[in-house]
N, C-alpha and C positions, 0 to 999 in steps of 0.2 A: 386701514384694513379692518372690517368687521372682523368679529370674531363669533363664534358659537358652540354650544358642547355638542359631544358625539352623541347622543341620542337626539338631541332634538336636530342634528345634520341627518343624521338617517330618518326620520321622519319625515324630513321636508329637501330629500336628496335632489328631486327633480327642480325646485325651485332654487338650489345652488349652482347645479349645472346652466340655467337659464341665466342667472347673475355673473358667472363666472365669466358665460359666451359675450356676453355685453363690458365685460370690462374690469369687473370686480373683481378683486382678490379678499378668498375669503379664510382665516386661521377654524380650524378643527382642533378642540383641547380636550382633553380628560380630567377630568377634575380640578382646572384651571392651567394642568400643563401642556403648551403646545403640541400637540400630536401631530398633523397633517396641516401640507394647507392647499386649499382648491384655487390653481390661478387659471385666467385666462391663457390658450394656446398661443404663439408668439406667430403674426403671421409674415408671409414674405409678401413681396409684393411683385404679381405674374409679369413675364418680360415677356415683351413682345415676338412674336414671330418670326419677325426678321432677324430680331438681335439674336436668336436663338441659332437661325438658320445660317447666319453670318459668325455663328461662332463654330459650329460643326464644318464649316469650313476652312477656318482658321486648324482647326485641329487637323481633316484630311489633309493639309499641306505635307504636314510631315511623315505622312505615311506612304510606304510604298510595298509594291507587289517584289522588285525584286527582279522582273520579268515575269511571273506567273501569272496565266489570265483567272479569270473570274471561274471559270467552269474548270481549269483544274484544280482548283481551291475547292472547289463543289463536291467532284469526282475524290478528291483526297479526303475530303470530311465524309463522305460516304466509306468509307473503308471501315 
């Protein structure tokens, strides 16, 4: 992990944020003591559509109206 003091981070902030998106983790100190550190955002990894769509199904399973249609739900949230 590089490290660097807080003036010369705020001087060259934009060039940390650009190291940080790429991979870098970077320590921020104040007078050689740890103060902050800049890391990269942790990313997830996008699921597919259907796995998406085959899971909001899995969930409607367990739901139910009860009897009550769709437009009385409608008519009662308008109240």
């Amino acid at each position: 992990m590089d490290s660097m003091g807080i003036y010369e981070a705020k001087t060259h902030f934009a060039e940390l944020i650009d190291r940080a998106s790429k991979g870098h983790r970077i320590m921020i100190t104040k007078r050689g003591v740890p103060v902050a550190t800049i890391i990269p955002p942790e990313t997830k990894s996008r699921r597919s559509t259907s796995e998406v769509i085959s899971e909001l199904r899995e969930i409607r399973k367990g739901c139910r109206l009860n009897g009550l249609s769709i437009r009385e739900l409608i008519e009662e949230g308008r109240q």
